[in-house]
C-alpha positions as CSV (number, residue, x, y, z in Angstrom):
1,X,-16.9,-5.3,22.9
2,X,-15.3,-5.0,19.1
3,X,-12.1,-3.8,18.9
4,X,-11.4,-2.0,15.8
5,X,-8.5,-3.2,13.6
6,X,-6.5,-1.6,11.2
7,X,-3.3,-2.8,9.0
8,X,-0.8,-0.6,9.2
9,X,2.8,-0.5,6.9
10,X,5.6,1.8,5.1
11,X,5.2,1.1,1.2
12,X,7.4,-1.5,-0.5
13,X,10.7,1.0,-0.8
14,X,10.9,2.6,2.3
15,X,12.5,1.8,5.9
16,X,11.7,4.3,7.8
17,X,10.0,2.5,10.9
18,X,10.0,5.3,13.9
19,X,6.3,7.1,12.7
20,X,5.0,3.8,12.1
21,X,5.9,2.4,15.5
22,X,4.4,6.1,17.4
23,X,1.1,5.3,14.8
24,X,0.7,2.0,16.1
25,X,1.3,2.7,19.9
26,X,-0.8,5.8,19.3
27,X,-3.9,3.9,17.9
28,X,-3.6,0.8,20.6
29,X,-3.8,3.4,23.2
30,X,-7.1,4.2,21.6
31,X,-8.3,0.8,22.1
32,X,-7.2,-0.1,17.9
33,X,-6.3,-3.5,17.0
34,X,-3.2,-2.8,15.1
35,X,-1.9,-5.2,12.7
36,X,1.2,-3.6,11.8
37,X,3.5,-5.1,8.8
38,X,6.7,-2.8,9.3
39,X,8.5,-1.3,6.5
40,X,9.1,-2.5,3.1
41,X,5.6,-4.1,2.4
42,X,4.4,-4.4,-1.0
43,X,0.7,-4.0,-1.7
44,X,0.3,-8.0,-2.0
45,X,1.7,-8.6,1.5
46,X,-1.1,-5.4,2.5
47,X,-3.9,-7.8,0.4
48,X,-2.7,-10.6,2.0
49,X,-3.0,-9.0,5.5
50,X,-6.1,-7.5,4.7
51,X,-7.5,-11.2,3.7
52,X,-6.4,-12.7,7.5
53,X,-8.3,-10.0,8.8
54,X,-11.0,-9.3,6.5
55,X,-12.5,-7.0,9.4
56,X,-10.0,-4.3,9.0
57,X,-11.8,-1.0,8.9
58,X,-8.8,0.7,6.8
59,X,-5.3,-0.6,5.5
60,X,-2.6,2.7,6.8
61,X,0.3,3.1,4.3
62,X,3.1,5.4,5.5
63,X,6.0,6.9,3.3
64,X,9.0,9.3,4.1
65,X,11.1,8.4,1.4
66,X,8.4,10.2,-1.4
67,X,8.1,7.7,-3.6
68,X,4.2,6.4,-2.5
69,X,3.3,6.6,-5.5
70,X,5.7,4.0,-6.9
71,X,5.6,2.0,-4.5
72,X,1.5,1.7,-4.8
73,X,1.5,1.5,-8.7
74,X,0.0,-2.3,-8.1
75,X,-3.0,-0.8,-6.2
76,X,-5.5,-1.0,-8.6
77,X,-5.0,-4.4,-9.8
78,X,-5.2,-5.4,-6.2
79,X,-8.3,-4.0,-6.5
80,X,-9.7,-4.9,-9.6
81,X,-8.9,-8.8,-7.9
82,X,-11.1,-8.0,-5.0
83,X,-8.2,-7.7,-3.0
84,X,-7.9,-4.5,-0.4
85,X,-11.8,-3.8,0.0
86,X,-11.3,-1.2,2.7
87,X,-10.2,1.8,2.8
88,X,-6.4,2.5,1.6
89,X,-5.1,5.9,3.4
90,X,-1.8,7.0,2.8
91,X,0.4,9.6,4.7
92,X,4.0,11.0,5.0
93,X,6.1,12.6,2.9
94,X,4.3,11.5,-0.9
95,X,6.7,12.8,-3.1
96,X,10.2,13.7,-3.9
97,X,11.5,16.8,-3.7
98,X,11.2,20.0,-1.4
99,X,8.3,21.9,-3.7
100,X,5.3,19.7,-3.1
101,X,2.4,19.7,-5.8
102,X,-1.4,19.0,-5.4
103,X,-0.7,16.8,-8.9
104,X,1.4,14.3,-6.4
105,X,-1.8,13.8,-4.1
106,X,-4.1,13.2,-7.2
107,X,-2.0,10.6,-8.3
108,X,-2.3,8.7,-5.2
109,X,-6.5,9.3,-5.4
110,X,-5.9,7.8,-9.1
111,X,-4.7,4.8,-7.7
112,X,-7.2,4.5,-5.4
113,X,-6.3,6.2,-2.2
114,X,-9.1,6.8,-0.1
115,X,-7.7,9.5,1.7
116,X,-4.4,11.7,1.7
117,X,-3.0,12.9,5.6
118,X,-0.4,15.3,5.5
119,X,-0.5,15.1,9.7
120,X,-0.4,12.1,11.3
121,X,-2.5,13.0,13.9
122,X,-5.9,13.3,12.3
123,X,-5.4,9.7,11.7
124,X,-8.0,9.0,14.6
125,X,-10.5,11.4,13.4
126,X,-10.8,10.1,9.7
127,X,-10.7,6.5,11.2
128,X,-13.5,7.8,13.3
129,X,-15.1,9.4,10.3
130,X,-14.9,6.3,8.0
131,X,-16.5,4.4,10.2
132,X,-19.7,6.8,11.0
133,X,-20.0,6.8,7.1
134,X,-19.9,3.1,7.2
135,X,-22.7,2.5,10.0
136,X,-24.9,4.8,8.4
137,X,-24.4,3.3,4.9
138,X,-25.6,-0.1,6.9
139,X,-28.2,1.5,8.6
């Protein structure tokens, strides 16, 4: 049987490692492969993951500290390298500030966010989702 693997990280600026440890234990007790990268990555050391396991089903970027956006500003150059060819979803707390703005969440898609979680807990369902949309597309 195939386990599924994800990467999983907090973006380049933050060190906040408690939701990304109770992501990663929550998706290897659904059977996930988890490669998880801690805090503080940058989008080259996600690349870089995502190139020793080029069967990831979706890199997992966390934030708390709001500053996602910054913190992912090299996203589309990783792409526009071939780098990061699977779906990038991002979730946490994506910007600064206690009034939160839709504008925040489209600048993440304008980097090239796949998808935008405001609960962590969906996270199984869109992995779920991602990957139904993949085996049909193959089908």
């Amino acid at each position: 049987m195939h386990r599924r693997t994800v990467i999983l990280g907090v973006a380049a600026s933050d060190s906040h490692a408690v939701a990304n440890q109770l992501i990663a234990h929550t998706l290897r007790a659904r059977g996930f492969q988890v490669v998880n990268l801690g805090t503080c990555t940058t989008v080259e050391e996600f690349a870089a993951a995502h190139r020793g396991h080029p069967d990831a089903e979706a890199v997992l970027i966390g934030s708390l500290n709001g500053h996602a956006y910054e913190d992912l500003r090299d996203l589309p150059a990783a792409r526009a390298r071939g780098l990061l060819g699977c779906p990038v979803i991002v979730g946490g707390n994506l910007s600064v500030g206690s009034h939160k703005q839709s504008a925040d969440i489209e600048r993440l898609y304008a980097l090239g966010v796949h998808r935008v979680l405001g609960d962590a807990a969906d996270l199984p369902a869109v992995l779920d989702e991602l990957a139904a949309r993949t085996s049909a597309g193959a089908a």
